[in-house]
Steps between C-alpha positions, in 0.01 A plus 500: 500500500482849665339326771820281523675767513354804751471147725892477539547846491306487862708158610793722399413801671438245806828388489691831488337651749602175730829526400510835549327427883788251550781749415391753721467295809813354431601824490380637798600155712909581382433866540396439887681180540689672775160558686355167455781294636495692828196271572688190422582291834913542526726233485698385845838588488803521747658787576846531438564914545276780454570793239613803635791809520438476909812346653371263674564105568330260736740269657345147586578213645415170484503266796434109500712367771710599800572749752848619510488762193119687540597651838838663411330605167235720686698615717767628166154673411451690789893585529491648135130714525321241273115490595370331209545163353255197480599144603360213344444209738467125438177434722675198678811685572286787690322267691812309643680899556181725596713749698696592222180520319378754802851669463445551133158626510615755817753645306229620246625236219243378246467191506398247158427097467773307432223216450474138702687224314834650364455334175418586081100566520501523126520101508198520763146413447287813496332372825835471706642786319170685732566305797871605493444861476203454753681311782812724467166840526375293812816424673668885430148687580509278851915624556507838308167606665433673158414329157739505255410625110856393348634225392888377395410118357754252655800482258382784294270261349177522318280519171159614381326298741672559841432888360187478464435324836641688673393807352122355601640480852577871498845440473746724303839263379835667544791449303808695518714666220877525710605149627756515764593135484586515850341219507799334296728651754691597198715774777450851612594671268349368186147464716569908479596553210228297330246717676659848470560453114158334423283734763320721329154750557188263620716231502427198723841344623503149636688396829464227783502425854510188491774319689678382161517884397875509722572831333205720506578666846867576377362627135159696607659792701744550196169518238316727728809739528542482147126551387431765730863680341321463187173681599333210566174466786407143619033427471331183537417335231112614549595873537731433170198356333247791620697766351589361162364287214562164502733306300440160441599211262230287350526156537484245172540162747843475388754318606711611781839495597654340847855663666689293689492474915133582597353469188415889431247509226465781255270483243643476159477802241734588216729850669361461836653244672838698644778244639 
């Protein structure tokens, strides 16, 4: 019987000290849990504005098709002492209009991929989702004479995947936070108000120069006026993105939500999504 007994005492003994073992590194795992999940491989995410008290704002622009609006737009640039913005180019479109591509580039704008195919990747395979983004690199390296690292997704459009993939690619996706709607051609002066009242610090403001934007070149000189009144100074999208931390929204392959006219995509999440 004592035999019995000093024998469990041990198993005992065993097991509190393994409990106690497992405590402590539990323990010391939530006490540096901060540490350890620096190492962890970060999630893909697009980047709607970047955190900051700076005023700044990038202004971009989006073109797909046409020639009648990207010319006076640059030149609207120039008048009013704007430097930076970045202009996202559908691949096709800059290979049918490489001069305005040249003119772009000359006049010191950055210039992002627009992609190939103007259409919803997120209903893409993986492997055309890569092609796409790697015939629009090809075709924009060839015109721009510089590789682009940004990305707008046709429409607005993606999920986890087309993140990831093109995050592989070295790609970074851009979103915006300020939507013109110019795109709507919704008139002048709501296209300024919208962006005046939403524009704030790090903020990314959508715009187009496309031919079916009719009312950018009568609304931008107003919004640069009226941004620069307010303090405001105009960077790139990459210069707004090296001086700040990113903020991005993670992506739960939700569903998203189509506007009328050219189909502008923005990805669905509960405060977000500003009309």
């Amino acid at each position: 019987m004592n035999f019995f007994v000093v024998w469990n005492g041990r198993r005992l003994k065993r097991y509190f000290l393994l409990a106690v073992a497992i405590m402590f590194s539990a323990g010391v795992v939530y006490a540096e849990k901060d540490n350890i999940t620096v190492f962890a491989p970060p999630t893909p995410a697009a980047i709607y504005s970047v955190p900051t008290e700076k005023k700044v704002v990038a202004l971009t622009f989006d073109i797909s098709w046409g020639d009648k609006r990207a010319l006076p737009i640059l030149d609207i640039l120039k008048e009013k002492g704007v430097t930076k913005s970045t202009f996202f180019l559908s691949a096709p479109w800059a290979q049918s209009h490489p001069e305005i591509v040249s003119k772009i580039a000359e006049s010191g704008y950055e210039i992002g991929s627009h992609g190939h195919k103007h259409d919803n990747y997120s209903k893409f395979s993986d492997e055309e989702i890569r092609t796409q983004i790697q015939t629009a690199h090809s075709i924009l390296s060839t015109v721009v004479g510089k590789s682009p690292n940004l990305i707008r997704m046709p429409n607005g459009d993606f999920d986890k995947r087309v993140l990831q993939i093109a995050d592989q690619l070295g790609y970074k996706v851009i979103q915006w936070d300020t939507d013109s709607l110019d795109w709507m051609n919704i008139g002048t002066d709501k296209i300024v108000n919208r962006v005046i009242s939403k524009a704030h610090p790090g903020d990314i403001i959508l715009m187009h120069a496309s031919d079916s934007a009719k009312q950018t070149p009568e609304a931008l000189p107003k919004i640069i006026e009226q941004l620069q009144a307010k303090g405001y100074t105009f960077v790139s999208v990459s210069e707004l993105i090296a001086h700040t931390e990113l903020s991005g929204h993670s992506v739960q392959d939700k569903p998203t939500m189509q506007t009328p006219s050219q189909g502008l995509v923005q990805e669905l999440i509960p405060g977000e999504y500003k009309m």
